[in-house]
Residue frames relative to the residue before (quaternion, step in Angstrom):
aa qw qx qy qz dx dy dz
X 1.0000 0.0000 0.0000 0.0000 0.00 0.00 0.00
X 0.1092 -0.7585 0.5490 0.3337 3.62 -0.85 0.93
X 0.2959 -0.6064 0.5989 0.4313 3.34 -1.54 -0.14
X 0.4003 -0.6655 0.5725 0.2628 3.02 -1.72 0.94
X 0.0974 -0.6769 0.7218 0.1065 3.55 -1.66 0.59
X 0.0734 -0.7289 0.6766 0.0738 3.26 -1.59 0.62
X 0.1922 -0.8092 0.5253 0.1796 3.37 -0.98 0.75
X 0.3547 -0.8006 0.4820 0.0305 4.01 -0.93 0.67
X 0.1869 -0.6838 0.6786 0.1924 3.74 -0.17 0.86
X 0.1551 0.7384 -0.6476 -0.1065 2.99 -1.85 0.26
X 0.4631 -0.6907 0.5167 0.2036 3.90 -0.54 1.91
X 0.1501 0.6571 -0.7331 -0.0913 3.18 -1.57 0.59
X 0.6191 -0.6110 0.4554 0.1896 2.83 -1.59 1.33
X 0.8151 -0.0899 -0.0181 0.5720 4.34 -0.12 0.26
X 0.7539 -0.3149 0.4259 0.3887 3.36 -1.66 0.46
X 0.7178 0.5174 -0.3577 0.2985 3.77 0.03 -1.73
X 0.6197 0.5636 -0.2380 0.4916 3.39 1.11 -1.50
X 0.6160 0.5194 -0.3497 0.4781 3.81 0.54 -0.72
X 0.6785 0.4541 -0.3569 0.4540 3.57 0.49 -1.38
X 0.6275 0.6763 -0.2576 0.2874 3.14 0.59 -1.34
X 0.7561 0.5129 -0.1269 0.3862 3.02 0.59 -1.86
X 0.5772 0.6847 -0.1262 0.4268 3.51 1.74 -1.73
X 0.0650 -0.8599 0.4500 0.2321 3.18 1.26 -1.71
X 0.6717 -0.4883 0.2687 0.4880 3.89 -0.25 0.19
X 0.8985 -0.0669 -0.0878 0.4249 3.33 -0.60 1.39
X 0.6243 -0.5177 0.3449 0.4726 2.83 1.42 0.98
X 0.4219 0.6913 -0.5653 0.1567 3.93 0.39 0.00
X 0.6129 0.5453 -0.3458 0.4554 3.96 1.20 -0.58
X 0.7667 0.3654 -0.3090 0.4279 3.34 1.01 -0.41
X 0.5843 0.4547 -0.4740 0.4767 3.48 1.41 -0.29
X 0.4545 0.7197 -0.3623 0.3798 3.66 0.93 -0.53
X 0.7821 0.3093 -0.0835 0.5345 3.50 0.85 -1.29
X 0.4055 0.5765 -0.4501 0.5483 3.64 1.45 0.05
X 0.7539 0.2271 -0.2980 0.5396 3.67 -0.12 -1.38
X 0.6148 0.3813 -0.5438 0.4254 4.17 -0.39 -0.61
X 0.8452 0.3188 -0.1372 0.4064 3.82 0.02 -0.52
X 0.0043 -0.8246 0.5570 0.0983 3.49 1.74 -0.02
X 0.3519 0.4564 -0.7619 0.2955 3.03 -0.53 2.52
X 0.6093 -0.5774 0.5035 0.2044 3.10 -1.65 0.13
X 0.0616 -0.8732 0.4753 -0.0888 3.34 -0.10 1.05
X 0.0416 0.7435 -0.6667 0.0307 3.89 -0.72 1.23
X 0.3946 -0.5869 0.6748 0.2110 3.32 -1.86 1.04
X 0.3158 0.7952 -0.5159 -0.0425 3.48 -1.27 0.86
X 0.6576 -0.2218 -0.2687 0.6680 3.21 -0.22 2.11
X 0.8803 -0.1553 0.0785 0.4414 3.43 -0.76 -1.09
X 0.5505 0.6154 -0.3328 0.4555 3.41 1.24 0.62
X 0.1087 -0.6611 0.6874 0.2802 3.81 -1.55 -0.37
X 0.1156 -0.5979 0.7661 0.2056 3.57 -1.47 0.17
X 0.1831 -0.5737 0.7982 0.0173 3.84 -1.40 1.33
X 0.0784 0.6627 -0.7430 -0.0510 3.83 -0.94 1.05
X 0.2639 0.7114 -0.6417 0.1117 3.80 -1.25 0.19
X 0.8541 -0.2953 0.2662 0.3352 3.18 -1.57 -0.78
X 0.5984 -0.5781 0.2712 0.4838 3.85 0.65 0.64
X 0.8491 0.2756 -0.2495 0.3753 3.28 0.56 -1.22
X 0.5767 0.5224 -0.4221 0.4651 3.43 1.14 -0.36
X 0.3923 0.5203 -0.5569 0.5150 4.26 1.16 -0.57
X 0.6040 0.5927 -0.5044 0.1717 3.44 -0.21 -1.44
X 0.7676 0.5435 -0.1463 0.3065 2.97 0.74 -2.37
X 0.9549 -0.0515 -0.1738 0.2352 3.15 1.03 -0.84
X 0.1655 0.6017 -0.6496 0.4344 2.43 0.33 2.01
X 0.4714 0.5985 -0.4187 0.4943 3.58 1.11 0.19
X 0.5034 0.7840 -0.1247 0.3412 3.17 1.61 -1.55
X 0.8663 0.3082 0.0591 0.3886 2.36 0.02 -2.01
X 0.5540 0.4893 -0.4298 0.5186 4.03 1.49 -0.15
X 0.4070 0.8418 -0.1986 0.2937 3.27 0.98 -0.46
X 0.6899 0.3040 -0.0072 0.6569 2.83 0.42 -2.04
X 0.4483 0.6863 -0.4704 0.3267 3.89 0.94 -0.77
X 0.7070 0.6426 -0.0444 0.2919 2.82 0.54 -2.26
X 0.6459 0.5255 -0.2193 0.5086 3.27 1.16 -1.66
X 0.8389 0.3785 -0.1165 0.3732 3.20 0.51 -1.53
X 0.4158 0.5873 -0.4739 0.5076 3.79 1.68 -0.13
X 0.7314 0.4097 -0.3600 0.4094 4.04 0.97 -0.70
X 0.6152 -0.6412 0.2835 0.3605 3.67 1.02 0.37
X 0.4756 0.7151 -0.4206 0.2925 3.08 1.78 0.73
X 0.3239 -0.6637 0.5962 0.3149 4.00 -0.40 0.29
X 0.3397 -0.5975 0.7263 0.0007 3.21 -1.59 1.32
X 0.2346 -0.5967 0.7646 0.0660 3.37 -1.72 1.05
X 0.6205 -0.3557 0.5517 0.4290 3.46 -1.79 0.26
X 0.7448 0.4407 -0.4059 0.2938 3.86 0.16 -0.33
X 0.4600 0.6306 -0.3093 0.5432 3.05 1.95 -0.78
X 0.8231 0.3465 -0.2174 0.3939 3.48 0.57 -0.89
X 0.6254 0.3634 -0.4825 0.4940 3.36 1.16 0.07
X 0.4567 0.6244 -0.4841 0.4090 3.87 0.87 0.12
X 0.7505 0.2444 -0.3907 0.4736 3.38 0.36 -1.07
X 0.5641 0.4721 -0.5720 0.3629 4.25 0.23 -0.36
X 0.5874 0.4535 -0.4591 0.4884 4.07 0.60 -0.69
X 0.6925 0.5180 -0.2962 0.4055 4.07 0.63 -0.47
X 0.7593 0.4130 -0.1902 0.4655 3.09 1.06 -0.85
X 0.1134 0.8658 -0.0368 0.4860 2.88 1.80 0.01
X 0.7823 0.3631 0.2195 0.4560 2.89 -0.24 -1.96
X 0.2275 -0.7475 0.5070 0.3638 3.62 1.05 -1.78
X 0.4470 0.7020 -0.3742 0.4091 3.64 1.93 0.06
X 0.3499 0.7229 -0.5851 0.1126 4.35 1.03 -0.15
X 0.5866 0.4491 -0.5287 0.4180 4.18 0.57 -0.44
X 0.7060 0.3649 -0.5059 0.3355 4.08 0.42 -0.05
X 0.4053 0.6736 -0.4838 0.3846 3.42 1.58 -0.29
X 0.6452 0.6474 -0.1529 0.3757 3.65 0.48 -1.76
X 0.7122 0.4874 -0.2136 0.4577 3.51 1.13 -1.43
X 0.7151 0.6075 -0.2411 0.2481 3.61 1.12 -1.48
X 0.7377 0.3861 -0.2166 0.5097 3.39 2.03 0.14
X 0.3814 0.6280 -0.4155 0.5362 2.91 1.61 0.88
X 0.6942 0.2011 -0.3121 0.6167 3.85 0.37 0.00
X 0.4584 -0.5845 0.6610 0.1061 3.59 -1.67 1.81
X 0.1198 -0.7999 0.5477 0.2139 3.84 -0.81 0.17
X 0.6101 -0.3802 0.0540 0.6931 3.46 2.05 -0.41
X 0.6457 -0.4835 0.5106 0.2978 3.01 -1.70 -0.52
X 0.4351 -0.6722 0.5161 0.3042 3.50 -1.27 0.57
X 0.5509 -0.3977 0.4559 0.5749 3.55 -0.93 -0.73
X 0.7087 0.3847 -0.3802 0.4531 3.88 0.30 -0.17
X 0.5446 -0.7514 0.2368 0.2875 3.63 1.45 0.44
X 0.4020 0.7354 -0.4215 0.3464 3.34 2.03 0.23
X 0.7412 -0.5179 0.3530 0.2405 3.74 -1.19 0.28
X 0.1497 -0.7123 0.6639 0.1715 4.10 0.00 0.79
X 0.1298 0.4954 -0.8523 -0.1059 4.20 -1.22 0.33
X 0.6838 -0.1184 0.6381 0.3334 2.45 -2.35 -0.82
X 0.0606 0.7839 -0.6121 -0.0848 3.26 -2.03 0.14
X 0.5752 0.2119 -0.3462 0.7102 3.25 1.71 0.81
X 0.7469 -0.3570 0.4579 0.3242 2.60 -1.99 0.49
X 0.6960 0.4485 -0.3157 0.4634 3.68 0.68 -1.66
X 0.4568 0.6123 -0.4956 0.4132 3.81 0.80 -0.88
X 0.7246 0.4791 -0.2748 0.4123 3.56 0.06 -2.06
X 0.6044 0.6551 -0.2181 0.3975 3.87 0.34 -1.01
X 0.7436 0.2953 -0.0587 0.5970 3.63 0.76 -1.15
X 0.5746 0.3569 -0.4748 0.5631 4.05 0.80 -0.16
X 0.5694 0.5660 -0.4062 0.4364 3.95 0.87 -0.92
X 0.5568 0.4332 -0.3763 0.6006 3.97 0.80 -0.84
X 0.5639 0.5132 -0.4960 0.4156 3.79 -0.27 -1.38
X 0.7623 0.4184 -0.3204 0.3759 3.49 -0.18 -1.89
X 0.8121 0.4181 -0.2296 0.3360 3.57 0.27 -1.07
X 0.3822 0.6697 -0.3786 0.5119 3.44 1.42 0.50
C-alpha cells in the first residue's frame, strides 16, 4: 500500500506576519507540526506543510486563520494556536475567525478584551441578553 503525501506552499505577505504567525522559536509551528504530525519548512517569505492530504488540508485551514486573526492586529498565543488546530479539526475554523471580531472592552492600558472560546462567546451573548 502506498501512502499518499502532498505538499502545500503557503505566501506570506511581510516579515511581521511571519514572526507573528511562527511565534518565538518557532513554537506555533512546531506546535502545529506534532498536533497535525506534518512537516513544516520556512522558505523566505513562504512555508511548505508536506504530509498526509488530510491533515495538509487542516493546516492550511490553520494556518489562514491565524493569518486572518493576525492581518487584524490581533496577537496569537500557542493556546490560540492550539485552539484553532482542535477547530479546524472539527471543520468549525469560521467560528475561530468570528471570536475576534466582537471587542468586549478596554483595559486601563486601553488594549482590547475579546473572547477566546467559543464557551467565553456564549456566556457574554447570555450577559447581553439579560
Amino acid at each position: 500500500m502506498t501512502e499518499q503525501i502532498k505538499t502545500i506552499s503557503i505566501q506570506l505577505e511581510n516579515p511581521n506576519e511571519a514572526q507573528s504567525l511562527f511565534g518565538n522559536g518557532d513554537i506555533h509551528l512546531k506546535t502545529i507540526e506534532e498536533e497535525l504530525n506534518v512537516s513544516i519548512v520556512t522558505r523566505g517569505g513562504g512555508l511548505l506543510v508536506t504530509g498526509e492530504p488530510d491533515a495538509v488540508e487542516v493546516a492550511d485551514r490553520v494556518f489562514h486563520a491565524l493569518l486572518h486573526v493576525l492581518q487584524k492586529g490581533i496577537f496569537i498565543s500557542e493556546r490560540d494556536v492550539i485552539y484553532a488546530i482542535n477547530m479546524g479539526k472539527e471543520d468549525s475554523l469560521d467560528a475561530f475567525t468570528e471570536l475576534y471580531q466582537e471587542e468586549i472592552t478596554r483595559n486601563a492600558k486601553g488594549q482590547p478584551i475579546r473572547v477566546k472560546t467559543l464557551g467565553q462567546r456564549h456566556y457574554i451573548q447570555a450577559i447581553k441578553k439579560e
